[in-house]
N, C-alpha and C positions, 0 to 999 in steps of 0.2 A: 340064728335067724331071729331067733324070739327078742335076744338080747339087741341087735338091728332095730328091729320094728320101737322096741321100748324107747332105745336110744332119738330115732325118728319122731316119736310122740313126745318126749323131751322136751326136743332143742327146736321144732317148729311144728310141732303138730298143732291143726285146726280143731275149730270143733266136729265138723263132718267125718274127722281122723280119729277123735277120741269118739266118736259115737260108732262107726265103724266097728269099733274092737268092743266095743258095748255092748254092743248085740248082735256080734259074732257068737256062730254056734263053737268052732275049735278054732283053732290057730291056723289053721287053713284055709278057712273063712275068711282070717282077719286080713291075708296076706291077701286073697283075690280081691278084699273089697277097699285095701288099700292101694291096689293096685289098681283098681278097674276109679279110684276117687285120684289118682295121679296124673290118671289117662284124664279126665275128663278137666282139670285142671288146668293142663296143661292145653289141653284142646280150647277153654273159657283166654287162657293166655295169649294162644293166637289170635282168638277170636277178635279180642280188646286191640291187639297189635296193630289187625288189619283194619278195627274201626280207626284206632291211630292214624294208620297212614291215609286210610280212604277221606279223615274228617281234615287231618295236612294238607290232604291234595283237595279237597273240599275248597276251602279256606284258600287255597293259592288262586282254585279257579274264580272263586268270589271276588277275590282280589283284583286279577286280571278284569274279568269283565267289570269291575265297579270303574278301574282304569278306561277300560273300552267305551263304556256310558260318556265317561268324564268328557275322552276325547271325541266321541258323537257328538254330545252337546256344544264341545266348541267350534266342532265342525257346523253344528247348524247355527250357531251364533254366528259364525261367520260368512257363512252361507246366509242368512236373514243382512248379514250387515252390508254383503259385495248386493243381493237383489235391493235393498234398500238406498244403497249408491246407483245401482242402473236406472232404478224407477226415478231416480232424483235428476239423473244424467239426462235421462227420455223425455221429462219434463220439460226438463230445459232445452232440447233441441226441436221440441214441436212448438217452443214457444218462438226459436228463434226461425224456426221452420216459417211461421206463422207472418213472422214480423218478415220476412224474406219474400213470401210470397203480397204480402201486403204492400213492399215498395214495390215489388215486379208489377203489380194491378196497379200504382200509381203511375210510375214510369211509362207504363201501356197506356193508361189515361192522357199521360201528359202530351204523350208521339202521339196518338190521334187529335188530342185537341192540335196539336202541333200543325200534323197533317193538313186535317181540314182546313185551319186557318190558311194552309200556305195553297191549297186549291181553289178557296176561296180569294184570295190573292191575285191567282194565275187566272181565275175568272174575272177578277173586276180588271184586269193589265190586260186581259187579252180581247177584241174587240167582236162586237158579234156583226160579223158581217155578213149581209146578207146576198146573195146569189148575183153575184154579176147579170146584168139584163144582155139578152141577146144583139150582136152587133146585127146592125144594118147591113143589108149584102155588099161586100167590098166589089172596090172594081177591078180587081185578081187577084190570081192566086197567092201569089206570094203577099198583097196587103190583108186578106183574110186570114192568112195563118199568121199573119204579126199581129194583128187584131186579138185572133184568138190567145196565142202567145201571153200577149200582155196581160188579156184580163183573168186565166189561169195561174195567175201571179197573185190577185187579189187578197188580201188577207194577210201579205208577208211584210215582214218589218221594212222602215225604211233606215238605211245606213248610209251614209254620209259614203261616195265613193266605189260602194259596193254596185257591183252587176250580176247578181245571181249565183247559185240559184232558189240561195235561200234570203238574200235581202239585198235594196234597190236603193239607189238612191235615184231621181228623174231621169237622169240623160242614162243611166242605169240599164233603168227599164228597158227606155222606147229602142236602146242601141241591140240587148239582149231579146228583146219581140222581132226587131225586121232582121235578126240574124239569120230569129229561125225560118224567114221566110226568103232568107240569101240574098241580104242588101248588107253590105257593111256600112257603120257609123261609126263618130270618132265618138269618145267618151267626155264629152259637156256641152250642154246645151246649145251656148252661144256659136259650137263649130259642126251642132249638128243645124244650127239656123242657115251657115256658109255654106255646109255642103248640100241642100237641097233649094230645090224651085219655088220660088214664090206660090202660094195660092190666095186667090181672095176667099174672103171669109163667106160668101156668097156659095161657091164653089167647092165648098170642104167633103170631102170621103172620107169612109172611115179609112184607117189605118195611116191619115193626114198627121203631120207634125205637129203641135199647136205651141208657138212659144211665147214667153211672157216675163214683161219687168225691162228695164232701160238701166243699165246694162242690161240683156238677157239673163235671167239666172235659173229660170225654169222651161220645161219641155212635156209637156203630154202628150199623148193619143186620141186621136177622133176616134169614136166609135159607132158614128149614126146617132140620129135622135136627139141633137143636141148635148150629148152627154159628151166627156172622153174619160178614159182613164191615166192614174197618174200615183207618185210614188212622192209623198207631200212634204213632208221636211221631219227633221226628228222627234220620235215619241207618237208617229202616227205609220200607220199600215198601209200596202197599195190598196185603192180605193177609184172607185167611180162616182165622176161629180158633175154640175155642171160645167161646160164647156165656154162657160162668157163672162171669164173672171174681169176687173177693171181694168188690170195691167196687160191685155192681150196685142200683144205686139204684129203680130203673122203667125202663118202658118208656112209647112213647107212639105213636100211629095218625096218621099225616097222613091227609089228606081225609077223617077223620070227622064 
């Protein structure tokens, strides 16, 4: 054993191996405290092993997360770079936002001035007619609702041909007033002069024929008062006027 231990301090002993046996009291000493400096060696050897592996795995984990960092960072670079394309994007659509609603308020501008204009239009075309004056009391029934007939008409277009009940032309009218009072007329002037009774101009009632022009070519209504009403020629509305134009030819009586 002696020869061991000697051999062992030889071929690799330390100094903690050769002091060991230094001051060792016998050879029994020298074994437990080379023995108990074996143990402890070998115990510093794991020690270092496991700083080894611990400072490996260290280092891998460093590694890893330095990787992790890298790719955070480019994640937020690119995250910075997609909000800095939307903020760019948002721009630009509150701009076109802008200029959208800008022609909407012009276009709005333009249809109201539009509007107005064409109200204003329809006011200056359309005539302001004032209140038909009350007829004179007819001398029946059925001349009083022709009377009235006719001058409920006032205010409507005149149309070449037309009898109601939205636009007159003369013989029009006066055919469409004694209808509603149950006298039929023929439709123009000249054969509604044939088909009624002379009156002289002395003698006129209302709801009396009044006709006018050589040929004939027009035809009103008496209404009392000097006045009659009548359906005048195109671009004018029915209308109450005087009754003693130049061209006044006769007069004539439905239902006599």
């Amino acid at each position: 054993a002696a020869v061991d231990v000697a051999r062992e301090l030889y071929m690799g002993g330390s100094n903690d191996a050769i002091e060991a046996v230094l001051i060792a009291e016998d050879f029994s000493d020298v074994q437990s405290r080379l023995a108990y400096l074996r143990t402890s060696q070998q115990a510093q050897s794991e020690v270092f092993e496991r700083l080894a592996a611990d400072r490996s795995a260290l280092e891998s984990k460093l590694t890893q997360l330095e990787k992790d960092r890298a790719a955070a960072m480019a994640a937020e670079e690119r995250l910075l770079a997609l909000r800095t394309e939307i903020e760019g994007k948002l721009v630009d659509q509150q701009d076109e936002i802008a200029e959208l609603n800008a022609a909407i308020e012009r276009a709005e501008r333009r249809e109201a001035r539009a509007a107005a204009a064409a109200e204003e239009e329809a006011a200056a075309a359309t005539p302001v007619v004032a209140a038909p004056p009350a007829p004179a009391p007819a001398p029946n029934g059925n001349a009083q609702t022709a009377v009235e007939a006719a001058l409920s008409q006032v205010g409507k277009p005149y149309q070449w041909a037309a009898a109601g009940p939205d636009s007159y032309d003369c013989s029009g009218l006066t055919m469409w007033a004694w209808a509603q009072g149950g006298v039929a007329l023929p439709h123009n002037s000249g054969m509604q002069y044939a088909a009624t009774p002379r009156v002289a101009q002395s003698d006129w009632q209302p709801g009396d024929l009044l006709f006018f022009g050589s040929p004939i070519h027009h035809v009103g209504m008496y209404i009392g008062n000097g006045q009659m009403v009548e359906a005048p020629y195109t671009g004018e509305f029915v209308r109450v006027v005087s009754a003693s134009p130049s061209d006044y030819v006769g007069a004539g009586r439905p239902g006599s």
